[in-house]
N, C-alpha and C positions, 0 to 999 in steps of 0.2 A: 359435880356436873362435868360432865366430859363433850369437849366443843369440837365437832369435825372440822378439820382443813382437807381445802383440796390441795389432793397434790399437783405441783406444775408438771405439765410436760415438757422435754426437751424439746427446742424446736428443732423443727425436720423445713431443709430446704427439697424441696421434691424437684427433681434434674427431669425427669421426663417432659416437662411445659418448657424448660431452658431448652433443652435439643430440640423441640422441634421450632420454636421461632429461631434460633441456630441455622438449622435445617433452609428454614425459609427464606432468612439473611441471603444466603449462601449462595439457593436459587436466583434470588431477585438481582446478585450483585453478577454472576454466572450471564445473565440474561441479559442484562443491560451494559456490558463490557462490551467497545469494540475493540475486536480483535484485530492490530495490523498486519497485513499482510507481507511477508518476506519477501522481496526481491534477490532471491537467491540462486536462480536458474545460469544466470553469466555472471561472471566474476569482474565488475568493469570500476577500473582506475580512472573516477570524475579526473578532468581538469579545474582547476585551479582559478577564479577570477578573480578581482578587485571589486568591480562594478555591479557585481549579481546584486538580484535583488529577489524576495520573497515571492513568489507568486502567489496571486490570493487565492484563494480556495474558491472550487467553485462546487457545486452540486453533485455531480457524476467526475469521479476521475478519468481523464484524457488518456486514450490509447497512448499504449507508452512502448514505444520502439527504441529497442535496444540494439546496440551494433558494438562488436566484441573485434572483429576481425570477417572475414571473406563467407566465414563456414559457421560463424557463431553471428546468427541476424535472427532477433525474436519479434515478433509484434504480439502485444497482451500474453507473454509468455507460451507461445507458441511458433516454433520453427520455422523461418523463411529463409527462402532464397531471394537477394538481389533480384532474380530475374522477376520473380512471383511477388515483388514486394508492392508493386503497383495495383496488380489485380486486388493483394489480400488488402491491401487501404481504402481500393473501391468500395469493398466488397463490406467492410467494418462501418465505412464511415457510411453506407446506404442502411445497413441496419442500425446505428445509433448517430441518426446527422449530428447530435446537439453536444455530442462528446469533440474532445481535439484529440490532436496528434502532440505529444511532445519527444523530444529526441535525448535519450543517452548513448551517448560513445564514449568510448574508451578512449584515454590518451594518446595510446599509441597505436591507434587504427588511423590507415591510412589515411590520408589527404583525396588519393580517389575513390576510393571506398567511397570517403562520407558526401562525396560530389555526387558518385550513382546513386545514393541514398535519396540524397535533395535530388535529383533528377525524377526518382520516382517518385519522392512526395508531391512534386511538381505537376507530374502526369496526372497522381490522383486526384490532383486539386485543392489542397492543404496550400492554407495561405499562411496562415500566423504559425511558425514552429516555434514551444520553448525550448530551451537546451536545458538540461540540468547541470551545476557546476557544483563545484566542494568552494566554500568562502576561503579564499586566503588566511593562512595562519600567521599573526604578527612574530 
């Protein structure tokens, strides 16, 4: 009497179902990253504090005015002049009231510089300015 066996098959992992939830991974993670953005337009040497402290986060990030020197003054990474710096703060802060103003400058930017600076945040109306500082290194 002669008894069949079946034969086993070798098992087969099939890669085409892995690549595509791979694929899908990929996307979903792709998607839901936020990207931060470079502050790389002016090249500015924070000052140094003791006292800094965290600002908390808020909802919308605040117009961020940078001041490098005389010739290098950005608001939201876009060129101003000292003179025009009043209009364009009007002019930001009428299209998004609920945003702030906070201020980076550079170390070694003048003393009057950053006086005209607060002179026109002044005009504009900007009441609460933060500074951004570098935390002291022990």
């Amino acid at each position: 009497m002669k008894f069949y066996t079946k034969k086993r098959r070798a098992p087969v992992i099939t890669i085409i179902p892995l690549i595509d939830i791979l694929c899908i991974l990929l996307i979903f993670f792709i998607v839901t990253t936020t990207f931060r953005k470079e502050n790389n337009l002016l090249k500015i040497n924070l000052p140094e504090s003791q006292e800094a402290k965290a600002a908390a986060t808020e909802k919308e990030p605040p117009l961020l005015l940078r001041v490098q020197n005389e010739q290098n003054l950005t608001l939201d990474d876009k060129p101003v002049t000292v003179g025009d710096l009043a209009a364009a703060l009007k002019d930001a802060l009428a299209k998004h009231p609920q945003r702030g103003v906070a201020l980076q400058a550079d170390k070694e930017a003048s003393f009057g510089l950053i006086v005209k600076v607060l002179d026109a945040l002044q005009a504009a109306g900007v009441k609460n300015i933060p500074a951004f500082t570098d935390p002291k290194k022990p």
